[in-house]
C-alpha positions in Angstrom: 0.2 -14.6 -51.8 0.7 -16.1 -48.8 0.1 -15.0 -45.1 3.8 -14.0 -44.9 4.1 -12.3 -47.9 1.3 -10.0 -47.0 2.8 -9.3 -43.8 6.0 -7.9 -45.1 4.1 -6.3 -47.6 2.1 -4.4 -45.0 5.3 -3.6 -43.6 6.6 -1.8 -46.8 3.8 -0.1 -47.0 4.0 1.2 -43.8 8.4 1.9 -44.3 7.0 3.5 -47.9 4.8 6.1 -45.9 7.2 6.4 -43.2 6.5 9.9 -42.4 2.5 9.0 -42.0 3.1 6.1 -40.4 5.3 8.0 -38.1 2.6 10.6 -37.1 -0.5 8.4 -37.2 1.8 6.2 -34.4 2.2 9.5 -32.2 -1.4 9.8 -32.2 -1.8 6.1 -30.5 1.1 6.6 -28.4 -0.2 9.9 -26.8 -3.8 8.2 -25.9 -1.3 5.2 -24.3 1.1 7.6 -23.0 -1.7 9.1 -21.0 -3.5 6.0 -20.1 -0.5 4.2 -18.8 0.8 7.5 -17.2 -2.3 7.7 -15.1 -2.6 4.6 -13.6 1.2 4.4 -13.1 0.9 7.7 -11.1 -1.8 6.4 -9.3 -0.1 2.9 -8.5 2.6 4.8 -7.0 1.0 6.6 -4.8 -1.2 3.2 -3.7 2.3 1.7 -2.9 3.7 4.9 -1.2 0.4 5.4 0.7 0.2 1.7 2.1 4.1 1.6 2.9 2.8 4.7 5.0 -0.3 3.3 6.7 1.7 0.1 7.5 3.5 2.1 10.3 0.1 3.0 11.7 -0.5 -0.7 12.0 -2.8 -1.9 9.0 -0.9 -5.2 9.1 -2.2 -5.5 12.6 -4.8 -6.9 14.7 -5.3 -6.3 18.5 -6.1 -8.4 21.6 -7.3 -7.1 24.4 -9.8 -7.6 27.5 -13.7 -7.3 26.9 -14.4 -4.4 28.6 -17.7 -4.4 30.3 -19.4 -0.1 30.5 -22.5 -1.3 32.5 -24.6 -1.9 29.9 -27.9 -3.7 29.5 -30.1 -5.1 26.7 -33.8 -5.3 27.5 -33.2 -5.4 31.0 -30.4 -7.9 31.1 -27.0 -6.5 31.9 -23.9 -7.1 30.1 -22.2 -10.0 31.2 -18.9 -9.1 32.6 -15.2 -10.7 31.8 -12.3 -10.8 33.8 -9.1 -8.6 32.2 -5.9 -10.4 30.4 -3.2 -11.0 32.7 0.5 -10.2 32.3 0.3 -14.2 32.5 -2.5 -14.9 29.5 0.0 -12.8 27.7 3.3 -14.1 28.1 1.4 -17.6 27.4 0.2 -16.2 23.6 3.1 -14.8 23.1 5.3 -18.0 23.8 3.0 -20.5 22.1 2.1 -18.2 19.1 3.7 -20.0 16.3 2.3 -18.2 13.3 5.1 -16.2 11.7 4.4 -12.7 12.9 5.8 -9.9 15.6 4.0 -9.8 18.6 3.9 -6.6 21.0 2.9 -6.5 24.6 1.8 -3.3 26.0 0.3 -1.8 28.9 -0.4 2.0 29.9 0.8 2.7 33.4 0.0 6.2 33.5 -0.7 9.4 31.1 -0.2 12.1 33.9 3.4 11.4 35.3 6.0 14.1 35.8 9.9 13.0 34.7 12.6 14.9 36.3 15.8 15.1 35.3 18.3 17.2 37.5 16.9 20.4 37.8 14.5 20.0 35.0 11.2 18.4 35.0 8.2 18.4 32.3 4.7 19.2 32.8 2.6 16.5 34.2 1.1 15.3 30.9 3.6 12.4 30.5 2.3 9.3 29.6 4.4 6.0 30.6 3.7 2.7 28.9 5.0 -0.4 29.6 6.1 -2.1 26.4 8.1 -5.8 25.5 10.9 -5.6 22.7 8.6 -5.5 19.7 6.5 -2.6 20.7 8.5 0.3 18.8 8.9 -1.7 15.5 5.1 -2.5 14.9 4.0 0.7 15.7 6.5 2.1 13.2 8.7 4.1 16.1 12.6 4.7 15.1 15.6 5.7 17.6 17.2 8.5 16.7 19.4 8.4 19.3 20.7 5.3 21.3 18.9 1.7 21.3 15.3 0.1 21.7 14.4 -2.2 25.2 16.2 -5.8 24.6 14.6 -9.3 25.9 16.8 -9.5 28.6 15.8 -5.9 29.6 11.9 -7.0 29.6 12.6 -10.3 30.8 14.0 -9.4 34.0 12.5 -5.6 34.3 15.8 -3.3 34.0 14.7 0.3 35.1 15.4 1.3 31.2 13.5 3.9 29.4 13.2 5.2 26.0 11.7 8.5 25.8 10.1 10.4 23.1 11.2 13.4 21.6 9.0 16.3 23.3 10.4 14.9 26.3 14.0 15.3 25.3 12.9 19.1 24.3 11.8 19.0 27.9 14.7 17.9 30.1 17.8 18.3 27.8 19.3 20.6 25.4 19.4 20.6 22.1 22.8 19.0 21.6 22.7 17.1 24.7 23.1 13.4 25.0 20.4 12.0 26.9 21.7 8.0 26.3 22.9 6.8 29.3 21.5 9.9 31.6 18.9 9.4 34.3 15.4 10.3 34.6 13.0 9.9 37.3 8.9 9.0 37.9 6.6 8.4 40.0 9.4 8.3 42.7 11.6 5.7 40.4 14.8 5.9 38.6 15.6 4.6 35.2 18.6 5.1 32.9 17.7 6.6 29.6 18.8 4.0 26.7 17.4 5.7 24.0 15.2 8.5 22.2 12.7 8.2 19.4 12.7 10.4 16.1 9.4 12.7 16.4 6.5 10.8 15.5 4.4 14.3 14.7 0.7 14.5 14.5 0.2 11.4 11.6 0.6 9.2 14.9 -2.4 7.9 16.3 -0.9 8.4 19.6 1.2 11.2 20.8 4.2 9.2 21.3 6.4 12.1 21.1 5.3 13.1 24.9 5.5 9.5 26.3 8.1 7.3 27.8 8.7 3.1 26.9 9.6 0.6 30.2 9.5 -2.8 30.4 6.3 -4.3 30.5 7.8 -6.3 33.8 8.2 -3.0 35.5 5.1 -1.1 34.6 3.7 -3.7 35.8 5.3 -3.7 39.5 4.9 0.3 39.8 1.2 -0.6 39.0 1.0 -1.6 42.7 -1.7 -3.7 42.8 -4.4 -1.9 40.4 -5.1 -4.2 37.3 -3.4 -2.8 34.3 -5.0 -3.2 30.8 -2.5 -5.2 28.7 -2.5 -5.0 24.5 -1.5 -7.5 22.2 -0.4 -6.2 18.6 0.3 -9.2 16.6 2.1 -7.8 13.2 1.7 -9.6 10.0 4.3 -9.0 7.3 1.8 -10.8 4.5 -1.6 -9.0 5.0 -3.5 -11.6 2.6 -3.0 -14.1 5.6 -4.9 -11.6 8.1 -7.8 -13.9 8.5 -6.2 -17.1 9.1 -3.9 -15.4 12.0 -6.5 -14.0 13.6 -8.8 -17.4 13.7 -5.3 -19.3 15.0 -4.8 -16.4 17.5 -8.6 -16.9 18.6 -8.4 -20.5 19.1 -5.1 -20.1 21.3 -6.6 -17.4 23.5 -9.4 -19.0 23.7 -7.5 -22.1 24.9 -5.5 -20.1 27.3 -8.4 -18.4 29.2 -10.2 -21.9 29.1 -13.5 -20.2 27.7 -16.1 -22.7 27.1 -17.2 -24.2 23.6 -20.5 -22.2 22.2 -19.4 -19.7 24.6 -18.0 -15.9 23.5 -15.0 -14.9 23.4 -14.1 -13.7 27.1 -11.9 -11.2 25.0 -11.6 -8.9 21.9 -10.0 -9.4 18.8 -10.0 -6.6 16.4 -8.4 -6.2 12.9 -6.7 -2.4 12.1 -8.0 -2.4 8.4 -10.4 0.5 8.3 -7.6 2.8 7.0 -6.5 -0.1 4.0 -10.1 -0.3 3.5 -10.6 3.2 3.3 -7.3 3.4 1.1 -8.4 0.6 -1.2 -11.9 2.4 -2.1 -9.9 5.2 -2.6 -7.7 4.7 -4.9 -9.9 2.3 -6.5 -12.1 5.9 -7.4 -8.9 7.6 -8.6 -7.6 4.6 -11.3 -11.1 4.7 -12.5 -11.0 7.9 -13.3 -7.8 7.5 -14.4 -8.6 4.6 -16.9 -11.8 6.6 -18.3 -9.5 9.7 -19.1 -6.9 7.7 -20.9 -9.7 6.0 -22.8 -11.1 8.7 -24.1 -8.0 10.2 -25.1 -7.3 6.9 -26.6 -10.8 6.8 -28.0 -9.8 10.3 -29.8 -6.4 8.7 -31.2 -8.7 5.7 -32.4 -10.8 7.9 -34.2 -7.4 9.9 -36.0 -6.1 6.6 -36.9 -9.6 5.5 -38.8 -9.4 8.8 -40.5 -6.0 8.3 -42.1 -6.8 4.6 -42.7 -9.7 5.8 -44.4 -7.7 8.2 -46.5 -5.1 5.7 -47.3 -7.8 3.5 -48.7 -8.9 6.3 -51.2 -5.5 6.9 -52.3 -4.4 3.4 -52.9 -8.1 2.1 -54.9 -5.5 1.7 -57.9 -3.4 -0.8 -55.9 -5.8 -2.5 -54.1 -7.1 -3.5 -58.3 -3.9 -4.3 -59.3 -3.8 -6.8 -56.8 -6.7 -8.0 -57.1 -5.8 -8.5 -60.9 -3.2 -10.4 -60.0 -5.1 -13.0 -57.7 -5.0 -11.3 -54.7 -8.1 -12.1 -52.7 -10.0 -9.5 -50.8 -9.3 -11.9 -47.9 -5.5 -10.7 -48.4 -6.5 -7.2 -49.4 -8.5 -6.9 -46.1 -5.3 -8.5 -44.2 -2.5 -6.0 -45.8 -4.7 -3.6 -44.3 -5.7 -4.8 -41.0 -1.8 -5.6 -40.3 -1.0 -2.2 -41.8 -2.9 -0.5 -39.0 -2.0 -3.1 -35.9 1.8 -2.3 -37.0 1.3 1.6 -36.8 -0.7 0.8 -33.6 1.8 -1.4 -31.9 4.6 0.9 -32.7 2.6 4.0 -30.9 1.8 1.7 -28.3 5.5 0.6 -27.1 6.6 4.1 -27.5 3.4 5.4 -25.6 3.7 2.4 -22.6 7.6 3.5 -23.1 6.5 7.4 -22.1 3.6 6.4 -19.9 6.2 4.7 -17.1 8.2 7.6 -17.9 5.7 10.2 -17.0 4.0 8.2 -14.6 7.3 8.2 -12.1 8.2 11.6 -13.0 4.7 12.5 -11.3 5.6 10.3 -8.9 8.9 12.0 -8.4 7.2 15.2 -8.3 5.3 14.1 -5.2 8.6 12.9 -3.4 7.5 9.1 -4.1 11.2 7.1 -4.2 9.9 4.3 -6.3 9.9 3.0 -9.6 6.5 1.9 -10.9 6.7 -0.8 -13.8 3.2 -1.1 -14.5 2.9 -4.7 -16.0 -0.9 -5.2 -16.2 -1.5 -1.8 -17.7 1.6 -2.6 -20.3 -0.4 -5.5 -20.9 -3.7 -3.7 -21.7 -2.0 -1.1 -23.0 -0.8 -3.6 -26.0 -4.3 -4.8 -26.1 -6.0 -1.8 -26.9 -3.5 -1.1 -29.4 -3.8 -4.7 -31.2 -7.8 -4.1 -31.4 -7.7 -0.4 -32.5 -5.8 -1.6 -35.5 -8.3 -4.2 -35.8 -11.4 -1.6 -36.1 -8.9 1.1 -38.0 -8.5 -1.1 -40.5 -11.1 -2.9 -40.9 -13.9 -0.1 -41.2 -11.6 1.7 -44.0 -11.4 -1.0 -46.2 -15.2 -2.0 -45.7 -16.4 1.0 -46.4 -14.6 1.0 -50.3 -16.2 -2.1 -50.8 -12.5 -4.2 -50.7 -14.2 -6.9 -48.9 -16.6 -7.3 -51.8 -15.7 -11.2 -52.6 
């Protein structure tokens, strides 16, 4: 009796006891079901949570001036640094060539009262000048109207876009404040657009700010040194560390800062939420994994029992066969493949229910995506391949059809 021949004969055995077969295959599938479910459920809420956090600017790092607060280290002070120019700026920004969105920014004021026609808001307002890019990497939409364009920044058009407690402030409700005026700090711009509310998840209160070109802010600063940002947005956060060491050595090169010197300016990564993120659900699909396994532990054990029962019932057949020249090498095989075939059939159904589930949790938590779990499919099959191992192995052991 060949290999093949035991194989389909393992598979009539299992057709023969359909009805067994059928529940012992349940079993597996419900310790799958809620192993694959798990982790599904937590891989969607991963994916939702980062697509989240990646408006708050995880995919970001920052360059800005080295502030110096007076310090001083056993006596000697902090050495001071001069502040990034609207110049060093520009200059990064045009000879940047790494593929990533770059945002200028600058805050003129957080204290300003806007007027518009009788109306005016409190003074709380805070006014930033921004370049084109600004609203997309800090994950800011228009509602209403358009963002800032290059020529607008280029050559410092008195535009603005406000955000939306500002609107509450000067307009009503149904108003349309596109294309209306607004006033500051005794200058007029024309209103091109308003943001969608922001809420409190922003870092900033953007809703109670207004957007101007980074030219003009700049102008209205009247002499006094503004402090300018520069976001630099990656879309592939696995290449964080070689932007930020290309983005060094070009700053680096534009403030002419000596070798072996320090950096006359700070670079600074916006991880510690992804980090934070990363631990966490790290925590959750371990706990996830050690709940499914010891369901699937459980559905193990259910599927040894039966085996072991089948055993009993069939110590007729196995002699037969072995009268008839089977070897207990092929005895031992009809079994194992017996048990992997039950297994494998709970397991496709069980990865089957386990996306299933999985997304309907998923769903349940307003998550639009569809998880498709391939590693845990994969593992999933796995542990079904070696429970059938053990299940029918240990059966067959233990009444002695192994005995050569």
């Amino acid at each position: 009796m060949n290999l093949i021949e035991n194989i389909k004969e393992g598979l009539r055995s299992v057709q023969a006891n359909l009805l067994r077969s059928v529940l012992t295959a349940l079993i597996v599938a419900i310790g799958i079901t809620s192993l694959v479910g798990i982790l599904t459920a937590i891989d969607g809420i991963e994916y939702s949570v980062t697509a989240s956090l990646s408006d708050l600017g995880i995919n970001t790092f920052d360059i800005s001036s080295k502030i110096n607060r007076g310090r001083s280290q056993q006596g000697v002070k902090e050495k001071s640094y001069p502040r990034l120019t609207l110049g060093d700026a520009q200059k990064f920004i045009d000879r940047f060539d790494y593929p990533a969105s770059i945002s200028l920014s600058a805050d003129l004021t957080s204290i300003a009262e806007v007027k518009h026609g009788s109306k005016k808001t409190n003074p709380n307002v805070g006014v930033i000048g921004v370049n084109e890019e600004y609203l997309a990497i800090k994950g800011l939409n228009i509602e209403k109207g358009r963002n800032l364009s290059t020529i607008e920044v280029q050559y410092g058009t008195k535009a603005a876009v406000i955000g939306k407690k500002v609107f509450d402030a000067l307009y009503e409700e149904r108003e349309n404040a596109v294309g209306t005026d607004i006033s500051f700090k005794g200058t007029q711009f024309r209103v091109i657009g308003v943001l969608e509310e922001k809420g409190q998840l922003a870092e900033d209160n953007y809703d109670n700010m207004i957007f101007i070109p980074i030219i003009v802010a700049n102008q209205m600063a009247s002499g006094r040194g503004l402090d300018y940002w520069l976001t630099v947005g990656l879309t592939d956060i696995t290449k964080m560390e070689h932007a930020m060491g290309e983005a060094t050595g070009l700053m680096r090169a534009i403030r002419m800062d000596p070798v072996g010197k320090d950096n006359s300016f700070n670079v600074e990564k916006s991880e510690t939420l992804a980090e934070n993120l990363e631990s966490i659900t790290g925590a959750l699909r371990m706990g996830g994994f050690g709940v499914g396994f010891i369901t699937l532990l459980g559905a193990s054990i259910a599927l040894m029992n039966i085996m072991l029962v089948s055993v009993t019932e069939r110590t007729r057949e196995v002699g037969v066969r072995k009268a008839l020249g089977a070897t207990p090498l092929r005895i031992r095989q009809q079994f194992v493949i017996e048990a992997i075939v039950v297994c494998l059939l709970g397991g496709i159904g069980g990865v089957i229910l386990g996306i299933l589930v999985g997304n309907l949790i998923n769903r349940a938590m307003s998550i639009d995506i569809f998880v498709v779990p391939w590693l845990w499919m994969f593992l999933g099959m796995v542990i079904c391949i070696i429970v059938g191992l053990l299940s029918g192995y240990y059966p067959a052991k233990r009444h002695r059809v192994w005995i050569r």
